[in-house]
PLY file of the C-alpha trace (Angstrom):
ply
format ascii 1.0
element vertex 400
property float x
property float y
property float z
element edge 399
property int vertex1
property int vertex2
end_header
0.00 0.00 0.00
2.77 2.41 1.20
4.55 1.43 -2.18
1.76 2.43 -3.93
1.23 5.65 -2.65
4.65 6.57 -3.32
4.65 5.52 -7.11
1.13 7.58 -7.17
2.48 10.63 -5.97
5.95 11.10 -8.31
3.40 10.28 -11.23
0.96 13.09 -10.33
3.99 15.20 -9.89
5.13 14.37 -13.37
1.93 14.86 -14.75
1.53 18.17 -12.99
5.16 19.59 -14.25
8.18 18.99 -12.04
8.33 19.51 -8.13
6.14 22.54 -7.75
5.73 21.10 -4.07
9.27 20.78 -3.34
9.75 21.57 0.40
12.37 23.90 1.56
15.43 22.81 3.29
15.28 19.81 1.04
18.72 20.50 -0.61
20.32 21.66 3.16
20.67 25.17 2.67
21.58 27.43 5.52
21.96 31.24 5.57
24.45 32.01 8.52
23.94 35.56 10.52
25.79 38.22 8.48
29.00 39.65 9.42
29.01 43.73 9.52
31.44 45.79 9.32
30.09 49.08 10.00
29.92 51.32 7.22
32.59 48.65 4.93
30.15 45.74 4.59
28.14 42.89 5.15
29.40 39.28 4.84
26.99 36.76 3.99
28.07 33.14 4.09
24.90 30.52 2.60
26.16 27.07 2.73
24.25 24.34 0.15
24.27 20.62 1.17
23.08 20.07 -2.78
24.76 22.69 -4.08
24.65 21.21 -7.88
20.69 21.39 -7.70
21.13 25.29 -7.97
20.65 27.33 -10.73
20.98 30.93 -8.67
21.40 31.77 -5.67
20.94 35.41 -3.79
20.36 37.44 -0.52
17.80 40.11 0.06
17.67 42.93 2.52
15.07 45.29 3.52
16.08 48.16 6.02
13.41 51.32 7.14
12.63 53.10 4.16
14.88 51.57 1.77
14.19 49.54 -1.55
14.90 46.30 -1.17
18.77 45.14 -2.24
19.51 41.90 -3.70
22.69 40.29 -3.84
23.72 37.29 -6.32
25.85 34.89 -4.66
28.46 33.99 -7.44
28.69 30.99 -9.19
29.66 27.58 -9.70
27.98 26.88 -5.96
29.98 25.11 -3.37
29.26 23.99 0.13
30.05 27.09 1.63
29.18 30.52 -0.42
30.21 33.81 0.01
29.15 37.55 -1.09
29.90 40.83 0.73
27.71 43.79 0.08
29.47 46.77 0.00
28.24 49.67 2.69
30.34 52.38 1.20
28.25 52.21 -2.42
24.95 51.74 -1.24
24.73 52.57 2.95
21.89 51.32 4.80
20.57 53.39 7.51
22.15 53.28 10.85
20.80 52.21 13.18
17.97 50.46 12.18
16.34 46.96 12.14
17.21 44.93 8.61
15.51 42.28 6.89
17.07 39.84 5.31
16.36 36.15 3.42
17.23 34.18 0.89
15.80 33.10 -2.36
17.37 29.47 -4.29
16.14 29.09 -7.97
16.76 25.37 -8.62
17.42 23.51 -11.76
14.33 22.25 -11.60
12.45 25.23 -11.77
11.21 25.16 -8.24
11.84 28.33 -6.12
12.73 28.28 -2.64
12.41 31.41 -0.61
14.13 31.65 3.07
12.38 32.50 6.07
12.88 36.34 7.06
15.69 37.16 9.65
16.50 40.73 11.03
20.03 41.99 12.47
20.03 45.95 14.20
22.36 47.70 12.10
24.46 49.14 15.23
27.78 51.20 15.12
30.15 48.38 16.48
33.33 50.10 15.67
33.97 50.87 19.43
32.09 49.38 22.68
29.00 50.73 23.92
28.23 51.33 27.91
24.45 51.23 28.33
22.07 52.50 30.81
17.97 52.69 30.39
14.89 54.37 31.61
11.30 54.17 31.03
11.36 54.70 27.21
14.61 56.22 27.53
17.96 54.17 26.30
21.12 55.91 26.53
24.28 54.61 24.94
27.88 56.26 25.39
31.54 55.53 24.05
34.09 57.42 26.42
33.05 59.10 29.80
32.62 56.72 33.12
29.42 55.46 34.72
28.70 59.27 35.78
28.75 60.45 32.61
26.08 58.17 31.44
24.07 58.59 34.56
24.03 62.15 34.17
23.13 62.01 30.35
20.23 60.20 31.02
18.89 62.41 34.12
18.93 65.10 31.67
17.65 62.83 29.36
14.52 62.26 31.62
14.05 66.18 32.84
14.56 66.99 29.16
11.16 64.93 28.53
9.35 66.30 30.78
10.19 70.10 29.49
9.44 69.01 26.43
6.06 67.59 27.25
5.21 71.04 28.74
5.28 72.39 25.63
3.93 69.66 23.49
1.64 67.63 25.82
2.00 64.52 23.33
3.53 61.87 25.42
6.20 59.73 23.64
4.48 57.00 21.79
7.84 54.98 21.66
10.91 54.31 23.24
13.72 56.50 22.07
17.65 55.65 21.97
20.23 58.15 22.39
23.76 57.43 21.08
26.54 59.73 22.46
29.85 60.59 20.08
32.67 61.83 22.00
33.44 64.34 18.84
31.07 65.80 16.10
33.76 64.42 13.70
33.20 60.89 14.80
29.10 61.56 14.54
29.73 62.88 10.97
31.39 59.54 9.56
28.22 57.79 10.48
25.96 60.18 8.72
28.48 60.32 5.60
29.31 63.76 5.95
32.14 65.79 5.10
34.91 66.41 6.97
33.52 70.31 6.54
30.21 69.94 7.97
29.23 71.84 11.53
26.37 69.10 12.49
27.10 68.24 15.54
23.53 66.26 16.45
21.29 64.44 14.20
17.72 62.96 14.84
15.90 60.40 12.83
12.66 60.67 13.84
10.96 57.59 12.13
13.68 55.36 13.75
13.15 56.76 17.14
16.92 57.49 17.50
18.84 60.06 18.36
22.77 61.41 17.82
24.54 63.98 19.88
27.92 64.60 20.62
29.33 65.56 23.54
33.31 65.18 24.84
33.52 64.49 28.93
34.96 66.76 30.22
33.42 70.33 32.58
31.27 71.47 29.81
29.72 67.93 29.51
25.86 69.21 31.44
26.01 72.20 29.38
26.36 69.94 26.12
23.77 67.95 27.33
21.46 69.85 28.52
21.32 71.70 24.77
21.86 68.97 22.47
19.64 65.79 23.95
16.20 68.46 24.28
16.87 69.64 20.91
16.61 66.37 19.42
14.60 64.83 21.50
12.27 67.80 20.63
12.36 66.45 16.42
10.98 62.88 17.88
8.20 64.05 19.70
7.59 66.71 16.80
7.39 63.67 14.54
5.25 61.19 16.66
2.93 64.58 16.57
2.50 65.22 12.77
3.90 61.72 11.38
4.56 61.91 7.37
3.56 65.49 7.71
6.87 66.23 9.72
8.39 67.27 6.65
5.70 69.46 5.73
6.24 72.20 8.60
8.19 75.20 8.43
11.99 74.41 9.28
12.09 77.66 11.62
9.09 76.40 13.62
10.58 72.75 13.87
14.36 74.04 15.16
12.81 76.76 17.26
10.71 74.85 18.83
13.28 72.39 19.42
16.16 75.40 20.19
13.65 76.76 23.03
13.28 73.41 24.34
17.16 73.24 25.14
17.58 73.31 29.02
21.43 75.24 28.21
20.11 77.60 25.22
23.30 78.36 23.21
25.07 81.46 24.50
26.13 82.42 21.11
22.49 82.80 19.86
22.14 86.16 21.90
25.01 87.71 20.52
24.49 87.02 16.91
20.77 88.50 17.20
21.93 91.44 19.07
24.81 91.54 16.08
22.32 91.22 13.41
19.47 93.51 14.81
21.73 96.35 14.91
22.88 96.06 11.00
19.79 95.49 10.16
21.40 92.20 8.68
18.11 89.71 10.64
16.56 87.02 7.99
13.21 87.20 6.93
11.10 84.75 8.46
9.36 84.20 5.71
12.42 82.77 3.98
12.84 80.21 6.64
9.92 78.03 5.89
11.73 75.73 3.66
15.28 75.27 4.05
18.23 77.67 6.46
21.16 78.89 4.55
23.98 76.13 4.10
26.75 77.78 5.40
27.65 78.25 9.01
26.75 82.13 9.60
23.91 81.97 8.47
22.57 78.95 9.50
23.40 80.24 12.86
21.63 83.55 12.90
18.60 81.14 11.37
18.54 79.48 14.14
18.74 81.96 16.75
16.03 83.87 14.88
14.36 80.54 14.34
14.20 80.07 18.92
13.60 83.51 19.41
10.49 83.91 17.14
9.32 80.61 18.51
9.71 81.87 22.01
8.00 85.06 21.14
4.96 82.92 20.01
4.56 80.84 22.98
4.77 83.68 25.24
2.34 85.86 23.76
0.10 83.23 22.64
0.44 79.97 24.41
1.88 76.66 23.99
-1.35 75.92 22.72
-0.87 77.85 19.79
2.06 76.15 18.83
0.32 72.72 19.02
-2.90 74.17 16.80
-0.14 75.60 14.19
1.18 72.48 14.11
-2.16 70.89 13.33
-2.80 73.40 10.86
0.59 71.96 8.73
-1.21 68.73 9.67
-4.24 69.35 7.40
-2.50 70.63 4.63
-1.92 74.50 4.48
1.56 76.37 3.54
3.81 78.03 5.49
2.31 81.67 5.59
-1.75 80.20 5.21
-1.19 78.07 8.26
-0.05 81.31 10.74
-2.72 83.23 9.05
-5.19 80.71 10.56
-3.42 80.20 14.06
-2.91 84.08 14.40
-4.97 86.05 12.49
-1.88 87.56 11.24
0.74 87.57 8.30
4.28 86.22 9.55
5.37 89.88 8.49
2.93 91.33 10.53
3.97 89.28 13.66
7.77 89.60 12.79
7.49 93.17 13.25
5.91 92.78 16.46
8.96 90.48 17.31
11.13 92.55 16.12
9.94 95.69 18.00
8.76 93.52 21.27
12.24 91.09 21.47
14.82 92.41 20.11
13.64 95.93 21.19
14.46 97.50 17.32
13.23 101.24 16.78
11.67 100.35 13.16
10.88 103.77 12.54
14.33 105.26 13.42
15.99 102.30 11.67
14.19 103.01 8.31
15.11 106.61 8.17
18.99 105.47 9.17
18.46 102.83 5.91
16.87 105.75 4.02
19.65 108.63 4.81
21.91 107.54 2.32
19.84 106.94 -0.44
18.23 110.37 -0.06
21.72 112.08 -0.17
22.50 110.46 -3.54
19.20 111.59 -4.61
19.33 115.00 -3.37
23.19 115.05 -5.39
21.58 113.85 -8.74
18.81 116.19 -8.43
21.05 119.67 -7.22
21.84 119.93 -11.17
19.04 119.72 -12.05
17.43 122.46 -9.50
20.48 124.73 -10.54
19.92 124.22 -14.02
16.18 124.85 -13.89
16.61 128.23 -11.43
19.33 129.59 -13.97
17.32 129.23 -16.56
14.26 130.47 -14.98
16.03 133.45 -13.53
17.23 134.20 -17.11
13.72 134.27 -18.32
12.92 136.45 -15.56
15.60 138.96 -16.29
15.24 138.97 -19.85
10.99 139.84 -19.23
12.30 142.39 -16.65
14.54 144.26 -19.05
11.62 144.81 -21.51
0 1
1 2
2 3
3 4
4 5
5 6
6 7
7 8
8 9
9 10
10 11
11 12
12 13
13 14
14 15
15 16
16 17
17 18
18 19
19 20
20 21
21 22
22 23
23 24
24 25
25 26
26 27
27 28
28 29
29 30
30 31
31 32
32 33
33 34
34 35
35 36
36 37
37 38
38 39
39 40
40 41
41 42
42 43
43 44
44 45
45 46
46 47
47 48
48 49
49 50
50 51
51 52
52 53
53 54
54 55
55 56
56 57
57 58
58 59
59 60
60 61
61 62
62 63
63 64
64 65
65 66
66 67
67 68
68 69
69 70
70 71
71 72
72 73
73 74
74 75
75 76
76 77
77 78
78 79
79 80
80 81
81 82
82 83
83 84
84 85
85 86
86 87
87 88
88 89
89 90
90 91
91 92
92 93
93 94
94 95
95 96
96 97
97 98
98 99
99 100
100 101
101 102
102 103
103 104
104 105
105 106
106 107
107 108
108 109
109 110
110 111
111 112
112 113
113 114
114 115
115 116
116 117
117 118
118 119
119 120
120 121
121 122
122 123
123 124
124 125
125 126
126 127
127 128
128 129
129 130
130 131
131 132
132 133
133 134
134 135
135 136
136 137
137 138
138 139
139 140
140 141
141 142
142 143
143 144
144 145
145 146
146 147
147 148
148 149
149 150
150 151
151 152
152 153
153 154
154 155
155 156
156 157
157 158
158 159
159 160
160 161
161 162
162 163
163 164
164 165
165 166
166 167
167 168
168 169
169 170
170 171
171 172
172 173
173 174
174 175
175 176
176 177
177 178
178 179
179 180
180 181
181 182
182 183
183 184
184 185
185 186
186 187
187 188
188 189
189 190
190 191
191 192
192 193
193 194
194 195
195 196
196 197
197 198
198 199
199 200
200 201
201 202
202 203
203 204
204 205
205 206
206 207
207 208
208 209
209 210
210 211
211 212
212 213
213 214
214 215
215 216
216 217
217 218
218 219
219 220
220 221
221 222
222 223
223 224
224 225
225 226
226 227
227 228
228 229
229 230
230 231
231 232
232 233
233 234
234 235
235 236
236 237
237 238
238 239
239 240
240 241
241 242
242 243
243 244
244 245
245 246
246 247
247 248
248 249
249 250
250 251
251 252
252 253
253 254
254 255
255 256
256 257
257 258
258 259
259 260
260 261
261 262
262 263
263 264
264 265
265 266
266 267
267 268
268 269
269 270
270 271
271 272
272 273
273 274
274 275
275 276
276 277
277 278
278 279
279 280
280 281
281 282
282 283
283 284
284 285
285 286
286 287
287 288
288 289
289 290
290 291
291 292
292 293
293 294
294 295
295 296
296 297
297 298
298 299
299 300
300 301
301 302
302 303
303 304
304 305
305 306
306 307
307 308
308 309
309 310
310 311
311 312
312 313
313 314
314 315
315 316
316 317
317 318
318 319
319 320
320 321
321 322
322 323
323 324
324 325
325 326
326 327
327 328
328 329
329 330
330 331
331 332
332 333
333 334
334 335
335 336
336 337
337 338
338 339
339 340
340 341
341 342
342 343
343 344
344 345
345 346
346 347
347 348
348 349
349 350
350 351
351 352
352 353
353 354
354 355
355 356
356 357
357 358
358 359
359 360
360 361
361 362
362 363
363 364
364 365
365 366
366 367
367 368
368 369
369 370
370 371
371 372
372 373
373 374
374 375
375 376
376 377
377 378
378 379
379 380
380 381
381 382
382 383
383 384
384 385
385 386
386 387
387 388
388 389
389 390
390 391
391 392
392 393
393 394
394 395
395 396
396 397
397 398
398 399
């Protein structure tokens, strides 16, 4: 009976077309974990108990907002098979959880398609010290146990400020990686050995990059760069995909005035500015701050300042309801319109006259002065030219 079965079923699968049904693992395969090399590559070793059944042979990954990558393992196929993606071609996010299988096409025709694994694609070029709090994971490279201890109290009071303003709790649990130089920080984001970003959020990941040497300005450093970002996640978890829809001086001034240690330097380069008349206009912070480091300064201190100016004349709850207003749809100047009543203009000047304490009036006519002297020395000719001539005419009818 058993004999028969058996005969029945390899004629039905003749009669069908070839091993549709052929299970997986028949032919032994086995897809070790990957070996990573941080921002190099990933080593992938897939070893093949029937190797000559296989026709091709390749790994897939899927990281966080990334198109999917496959990799061909090369051929012929041995026991043990090898392929290294390269990380400095095509980087995959840090930090983030990565899918990967594998997928056999047989001889045979049959496919066989590996069951999904994930590896967290974490910085491992140096050791990581580790402490946690209710959503709150901090992670540090140099600095002793009271360095990380005192990163994460500020980590927790900077929450809490941040909810004050807010009042959206965090949804979910946010990791905070500490550099000990912006240098270091910038090799993971691939930047250039030119760039001034010294902290970098990703809000859809939930993680968070600061840098911040131990040493006696380590709380100040803290206490300005963890509530800044931690300000961009909660920002996010508030608007989701819209995030990238609101006004960049309304996203880093909200998350400038949510620093516990606001940057000295912001003061002086508004007081600098305000008196040469040199300030931004708002307006033309809605998209994008200027690239290089001046000015993407002075955008940010105008950026906190403004900011500040709206939440103390009109609430925290204005801030959220602008927010919303980005939310549902409406551009940079139609959203404060709604919120406000008011054209950004219109409340710049206020800011401008109630913050920074500028004399509009008395600054116009300073900007003016010059221009009317140049016009007043074009036009003298002109007045002599036309009283000559007229006094001329006058003595000419006089003498008749």
């Amino acid at each position: 009976m058993i004999k028969n079965s058996i005969i029945l079923f390899w004629l039905l699968s003749f009669l069908s077309g070839g091993w549709t049904f052929l299970p997986q693992q028949q032919i032994g395969e086995r897809l070790l974990p990957p070996e990573i090399e941080f921002g190099r590559s990933i080593r992938f070793t897939l070893q093949l108990k029937h190797f000559d059944q296989v026709q091709a042979a390749f790994v897939l990954l899927k990281s966080n907002g990334q198109e999917t990558q496959i990799i061909p393992f090369a051929q012929p196929f041995t026991e043990t098979n090898q392929i290294v993606f390269d990380l400095t071609s095509k980087p995959l996010r840090p930090f983030t959880s990565v899918e990967y299988w594998y997928r056999l096409e047989l001889k045979n025709g049959t496919n066989i398609t590996g069951e999904k694994a994930t590896f967290f694609y974490e910085d491992n070029r140096n050791s990581w010290q580790r402490l946690s709090a209710p959503q709150l994971n901090i992670a540090w490279q140099q600095g002793d146990f009271v360095f990380g201890q005192q990163a994460l109290d500020v980590a927790v009071q900077s929450l809490q400020s941040t909810l004050s303003i807010l009042a959206s709790p965090l949804q979910d649990p946010v990791s905070i990686y500490i550099y000990p130089s912006a240098r270091e920080l910038q090799t993971v984001l691939n930047l250039s050995p030119s760039s001034w970003v010294a902290g970098h959020a990703s809000p859809d990941l939930g993680v968070i990059l600061v840098s911040i040497p131990p040493g006696p300005d380590q709380r100040a450093e803290m206490e300005r760069q963890i509530p800044h970002e931690l300000m961009h996640i909660l920002q996010y978890q508030l608007a989701g995909e819209a995030y990238t829809h609101l006004p960049v001086w309304l996203t880093e001034g909200l998350a400038s005035m949510a620093e516990l240690y606001p940057n000295p330097e912001y003061q002086l380069v508004l007081k600098k500015a305000a008196e040469s008349d040199n300030l931004l206009p708002i307006i033309n912070l809605c998209s994008a701050f200027p690239a290089e480091l001046s000015g993407a300064i002075l955008s940010y201190a105008q950026s906190a300042s403004f900011v500040r100016f709206l939440y103390q004349n009109y609430g925290a709850s204005s801030l959220r309801e602008l927010i919303n207003a980005y939310i549902d749809g409406l551009g940079c100047e139609e959203g404060v319109r709604k919120v406000y009543n008011q054209s950004i203009a219109q409340l710049e000047t206020r800011w401008r006259q109630e913050s920074l304490g500028m004399d509009l009036a008395s600054l116009a006519w300073t900007n003016i002065q010059p221009y009317l002297l140049i016009l007043i020395l074009i036009s003298l000719p002109i007045f002599l030219t036309i009283f000559t001539t007229a006094r001329k005419g006058f003595s000419g009818y006089a003498s008749k």
